[in-house]
C-alpha positions in Angstrom: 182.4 113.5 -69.6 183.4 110.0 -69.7 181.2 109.7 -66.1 178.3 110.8 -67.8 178.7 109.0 -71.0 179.2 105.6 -68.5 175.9 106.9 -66.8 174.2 107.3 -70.0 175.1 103.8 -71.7 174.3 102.2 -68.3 170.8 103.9 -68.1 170.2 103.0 -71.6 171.3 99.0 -70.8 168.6 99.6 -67.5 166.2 100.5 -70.1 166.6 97.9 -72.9 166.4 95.1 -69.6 163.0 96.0 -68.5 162.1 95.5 -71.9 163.7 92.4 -73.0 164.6 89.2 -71.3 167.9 87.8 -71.3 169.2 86.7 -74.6 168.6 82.4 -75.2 171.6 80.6 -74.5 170.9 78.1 -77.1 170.5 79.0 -80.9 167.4 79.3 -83.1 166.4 75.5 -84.7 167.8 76.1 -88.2 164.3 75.9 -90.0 163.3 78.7 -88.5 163.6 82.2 -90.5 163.5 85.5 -89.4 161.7 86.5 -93.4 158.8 87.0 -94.8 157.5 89.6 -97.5 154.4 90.3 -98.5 155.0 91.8 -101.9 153.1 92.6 -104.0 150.8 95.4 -102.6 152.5 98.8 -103.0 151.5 101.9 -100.7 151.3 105.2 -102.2 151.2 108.4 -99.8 148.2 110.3 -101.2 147.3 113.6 -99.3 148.2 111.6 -96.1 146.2 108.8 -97.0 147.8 105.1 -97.8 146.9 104.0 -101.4 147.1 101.0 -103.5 146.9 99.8 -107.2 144.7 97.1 -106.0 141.0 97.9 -104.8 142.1 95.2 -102.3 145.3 95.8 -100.9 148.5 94.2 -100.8 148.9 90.7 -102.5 151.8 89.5 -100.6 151.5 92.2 -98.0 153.4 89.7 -95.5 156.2 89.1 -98.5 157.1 89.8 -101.5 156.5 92.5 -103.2 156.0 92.2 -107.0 155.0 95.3 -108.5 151.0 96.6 -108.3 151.4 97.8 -112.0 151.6 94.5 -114.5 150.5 92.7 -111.3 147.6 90.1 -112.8 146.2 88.4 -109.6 143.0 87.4 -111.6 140.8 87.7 -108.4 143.4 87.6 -106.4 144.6 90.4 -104.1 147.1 91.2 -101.3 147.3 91.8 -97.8 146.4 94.3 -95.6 147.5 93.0 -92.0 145.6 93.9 -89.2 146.7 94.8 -85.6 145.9 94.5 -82.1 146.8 95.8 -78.6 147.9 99.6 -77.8 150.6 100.8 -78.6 152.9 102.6 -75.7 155.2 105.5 -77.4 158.5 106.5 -76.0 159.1 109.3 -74.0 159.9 112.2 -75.7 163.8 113.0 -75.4 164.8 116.2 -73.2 165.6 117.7 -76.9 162.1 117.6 -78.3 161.3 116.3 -81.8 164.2 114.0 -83.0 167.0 115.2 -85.4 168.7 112.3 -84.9 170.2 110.7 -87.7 169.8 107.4 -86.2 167.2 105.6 -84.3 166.6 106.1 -80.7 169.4 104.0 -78.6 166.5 101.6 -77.3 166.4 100.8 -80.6 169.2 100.2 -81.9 170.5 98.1 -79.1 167.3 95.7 -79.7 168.1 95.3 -83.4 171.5 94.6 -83.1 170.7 91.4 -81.2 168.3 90.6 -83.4 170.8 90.9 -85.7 172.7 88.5 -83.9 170.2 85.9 -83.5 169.1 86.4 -86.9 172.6 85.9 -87.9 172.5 82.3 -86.6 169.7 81.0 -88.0 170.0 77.9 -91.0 172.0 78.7 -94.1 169.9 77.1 -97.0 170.3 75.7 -100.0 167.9 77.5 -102.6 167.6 76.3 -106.3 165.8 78.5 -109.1 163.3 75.1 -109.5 162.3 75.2 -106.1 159.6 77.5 -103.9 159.7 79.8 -100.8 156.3 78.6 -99.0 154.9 81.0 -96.2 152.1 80.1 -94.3 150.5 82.8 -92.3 147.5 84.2 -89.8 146.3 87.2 -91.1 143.7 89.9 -91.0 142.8 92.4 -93.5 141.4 95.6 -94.1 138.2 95.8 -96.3 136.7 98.8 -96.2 136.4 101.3 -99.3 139.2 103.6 -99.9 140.3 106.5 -97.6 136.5 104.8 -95.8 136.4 103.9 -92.4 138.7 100.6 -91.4 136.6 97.5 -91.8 138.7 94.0 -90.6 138.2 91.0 -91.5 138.3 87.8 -89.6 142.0 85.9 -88.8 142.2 83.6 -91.9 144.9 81.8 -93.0 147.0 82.5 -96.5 149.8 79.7 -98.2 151.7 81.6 -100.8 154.6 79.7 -102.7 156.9 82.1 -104.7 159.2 81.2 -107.9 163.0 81.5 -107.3 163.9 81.3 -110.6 166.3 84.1 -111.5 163.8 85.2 -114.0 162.3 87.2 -116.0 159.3 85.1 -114.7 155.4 85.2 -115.4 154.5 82.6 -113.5 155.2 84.2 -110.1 153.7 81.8 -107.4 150.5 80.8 -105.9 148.4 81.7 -103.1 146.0 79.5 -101.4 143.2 81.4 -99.5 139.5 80.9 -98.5 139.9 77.4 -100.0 140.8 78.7 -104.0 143.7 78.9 -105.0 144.6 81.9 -107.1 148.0 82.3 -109.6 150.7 84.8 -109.2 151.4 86.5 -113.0 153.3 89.7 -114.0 154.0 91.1 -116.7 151.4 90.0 -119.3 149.7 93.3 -121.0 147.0 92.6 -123.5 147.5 92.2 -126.9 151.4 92.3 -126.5 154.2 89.9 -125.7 154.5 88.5 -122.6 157.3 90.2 -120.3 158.5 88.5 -117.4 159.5 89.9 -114.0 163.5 89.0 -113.1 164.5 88.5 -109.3 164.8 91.8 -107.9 163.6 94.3 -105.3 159.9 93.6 -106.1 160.3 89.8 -106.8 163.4 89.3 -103.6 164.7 85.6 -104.5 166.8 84.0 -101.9 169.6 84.2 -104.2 169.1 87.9 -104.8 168.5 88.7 -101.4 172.1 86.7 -100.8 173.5 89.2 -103.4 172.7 92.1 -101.2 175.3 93.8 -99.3 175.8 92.8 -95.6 177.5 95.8 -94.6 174.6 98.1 -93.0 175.3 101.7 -94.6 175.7 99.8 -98.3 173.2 98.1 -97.8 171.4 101.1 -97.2 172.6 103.1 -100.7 171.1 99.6 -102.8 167.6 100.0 -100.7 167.7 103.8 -101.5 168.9 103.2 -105.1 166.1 100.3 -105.9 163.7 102.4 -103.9 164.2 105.5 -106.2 163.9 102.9 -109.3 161.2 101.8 -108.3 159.0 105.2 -107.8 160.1 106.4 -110.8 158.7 104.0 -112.7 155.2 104.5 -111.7 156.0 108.5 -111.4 155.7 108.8 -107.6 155.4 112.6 -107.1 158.8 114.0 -105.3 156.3 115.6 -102.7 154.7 111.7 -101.9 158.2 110.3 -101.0 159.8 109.9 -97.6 162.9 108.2 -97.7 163.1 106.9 -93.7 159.6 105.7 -94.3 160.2 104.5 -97.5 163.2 102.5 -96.4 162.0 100.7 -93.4 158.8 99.9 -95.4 160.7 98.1 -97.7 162.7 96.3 -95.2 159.5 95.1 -93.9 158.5 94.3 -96.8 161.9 92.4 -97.2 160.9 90.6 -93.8 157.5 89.4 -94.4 156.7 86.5 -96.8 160.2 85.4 -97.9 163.0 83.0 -96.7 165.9 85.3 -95.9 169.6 84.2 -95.8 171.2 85.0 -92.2 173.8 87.4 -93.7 171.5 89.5 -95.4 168.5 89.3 -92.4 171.7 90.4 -89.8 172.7 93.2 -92.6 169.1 94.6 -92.5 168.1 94.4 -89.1 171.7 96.6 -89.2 170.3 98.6 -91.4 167.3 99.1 -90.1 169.0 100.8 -86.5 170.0 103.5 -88.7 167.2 104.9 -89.7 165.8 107.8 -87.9 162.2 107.2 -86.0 162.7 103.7 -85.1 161.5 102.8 -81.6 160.9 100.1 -79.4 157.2 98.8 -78.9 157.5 97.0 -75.1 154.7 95.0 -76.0 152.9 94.1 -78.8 150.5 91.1 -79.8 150.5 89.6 -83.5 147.3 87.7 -85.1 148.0 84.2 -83.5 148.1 86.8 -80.3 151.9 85.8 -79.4 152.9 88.7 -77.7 156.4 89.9 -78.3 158.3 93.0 -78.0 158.2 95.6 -81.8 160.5 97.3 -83.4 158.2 100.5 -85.0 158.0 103.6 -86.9 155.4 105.5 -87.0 154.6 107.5 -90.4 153.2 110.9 -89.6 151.5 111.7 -93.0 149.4 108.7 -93.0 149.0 108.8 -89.4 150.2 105.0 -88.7 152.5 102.9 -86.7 154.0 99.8 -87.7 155.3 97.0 -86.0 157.9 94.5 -86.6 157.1 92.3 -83.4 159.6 89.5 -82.2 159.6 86.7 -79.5 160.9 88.7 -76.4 163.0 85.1 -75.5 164.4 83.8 -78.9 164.1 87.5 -81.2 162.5 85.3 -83.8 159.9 87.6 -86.3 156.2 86.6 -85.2 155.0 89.0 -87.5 153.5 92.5 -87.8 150.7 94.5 -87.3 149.9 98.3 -87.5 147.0 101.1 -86.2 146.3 105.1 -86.6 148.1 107.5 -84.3 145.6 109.9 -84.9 142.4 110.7 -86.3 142.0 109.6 -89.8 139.1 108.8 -92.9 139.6 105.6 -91.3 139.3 105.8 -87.5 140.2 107.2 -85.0 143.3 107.2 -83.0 143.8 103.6 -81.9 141.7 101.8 -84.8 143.5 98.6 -86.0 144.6 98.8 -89.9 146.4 95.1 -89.9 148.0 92.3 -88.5 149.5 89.0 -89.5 151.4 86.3 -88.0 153.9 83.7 -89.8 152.8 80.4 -89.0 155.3 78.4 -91.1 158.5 79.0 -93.7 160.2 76.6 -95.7 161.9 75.5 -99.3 159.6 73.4 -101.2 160.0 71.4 -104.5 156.7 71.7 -106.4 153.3 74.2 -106.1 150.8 73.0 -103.6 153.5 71.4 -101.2 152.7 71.7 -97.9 156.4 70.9 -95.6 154.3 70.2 -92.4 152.4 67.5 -94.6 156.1 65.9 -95.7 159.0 64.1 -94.0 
């Protein structure tokens, strides 16, 4: 037994090496974050559809999600990423459809040196007075719902988000096609305004530092906040998938925000747990930096996404995500999004551009 275990692990290591190149023996530059959330643009699984609150999807779709009820992007909207490249799925295993309560092997090894790299990266100092600015490449979806996929060009987005602890109306900002549109929650008509606190749906770097770093924990919050969260727009029972709903959210958690590297390491951790989770060899993100994906592909909706990563340094490059099968809006192969994070950083005041500073 232990022979074939050894045989096993070493085939598995074989594997992982065709894929990957050999880890950097240097460490990431500490500016650079493996986070980003898009927010704002919640998916609801409709008769195998994906649906939105917003006619245009996803506000923050590459960061933080705030959420799509009370959301008030007055013209604003969120993201729908766009993909590119195919897509080459695993083997099957010689046991047929997974049970596994884990992902694939492949899998897991990669995201435990992400982990590690991730890890690494700069601690930071955050105040509640300051900004998370994330400047991206992205492409979005902009065809009518459940109607045929319609891209749009690569455009670049600037979105600075609030740390204060909150409860907070004033949100952020978003920058895009040359206008700049606010970030508010919370304000119904007629009524008092009611702010949105630092949470799941508005992931401060101080709250995201609060989150457990110990992977199966970790796990129990996501699934806790996640139930919280669907109840309170009364998400049928029969719409909820909790593997997909988990590494949605951790994508979601990877997007458009500034991540401490506890709390990045925890969830990449986290994310090697959940069943379904594969290893895209190569894909290609909006800037078209090809990298190696960590993906999952969600059978009622009939997509993949993809986490994708530098194959040399296991930075996030971004994500991007395409039908498995035949759908309302394409066929098999049609490209649904893709983005690509440009630029992260800590910023005093709205409108700051880092690159534009000393």
């Amino acid at each position: 037994m232990n022979d074939r275990t050894s045989g096993s692990e070493r085939a598995e290591r074989e594997e992982l090496a065709r894929l990957l190149p050999a880890p950097a023996e240097r460490d990431l530059p500490p500016g650079r974050h493996l986070h980003h959330k898009d927010t704002l643009m919640r998916l609801i699984d409709q008769d195998g559809d994906r649906v939105t609150a917003d006619p245009r999807p996803r506000l923050l779709r590459p960061a933080v999600l705030l959420p799509a009820a009370g959301l008030a992007l007055g013209g604003m909207l969120l993201t729908t990423l766009a993909v590119t490249g195919q897509d080459r799925a695993p083997a099957p295993s010689a046991a047929g459809t997974s049970s596994h309560a884990t992902a694939p092997r492949g899998a897991a090894v990669l995201l435990d040196r992400i982990a590690a790299v991730a890890e690494k990266s700069g601690e930071q100092t955050v105040t509640g007075h300051q900004f998370v600015y994330v400047k991206t490449l992205q492409t979005e979806n902009d065809g009518h719902f459940r109607g045929p996929a319609k891209l749009t060009k690569p455009r670049e987005r600037e979105v600075w988000m609030s740390q204060k602890a909150g409860p907070v109306i004033d949100v952020g900002l978003i920058h895009e096609d040359g206008s700049y549109f606010p970030i508010k929650v919370g304000v119904p008509d007629g009524q008092p305004a009611v702010g949105y606190p630092a949470g799941l749906n508005r992931p401060t770097y101080t709250w995201l530092a609060s989150l457990p770093t110990d992977p199966d924990a970790l796990l129990r919050r996501l699934a806790t906040e996640i139930t919280r969260d669907q109840d309170s727009r009364d998400t049928p029972a029969k719409d909820r998938d909790q593997a997909q709903d988990t590494f949605d959210t951790i994508g979601e958690l990877l997007r458009e925000t500034v991540m401490p590297p506890r709390t990045a390491a925890a969830l990449y951790k986290a994310a090697a747990k959940i069943p379904g989770v594969t290893v895209d060899s190569d894909a290609a993100d909006a800037a078209g930096r090809h990298g190696i994906g960590v993906a999952r592909d969600n059978t009622r909706t009939g997509e993949r996404t993809a986490w994708i990563f530098d194959s040399t340094t296991l930075e996030y490059l971004g994500e991007r995500s395409y039908l498995i099968r035949d759908t309302s809006m394409g066929k098999k192969g049609t490209l649904i999004h893709v983005s690509a994070v440009l630029e992260r950083a800590v910023v005093d005041t709205l409108r700051e551009e880092p690159s534009t500073t000393t």
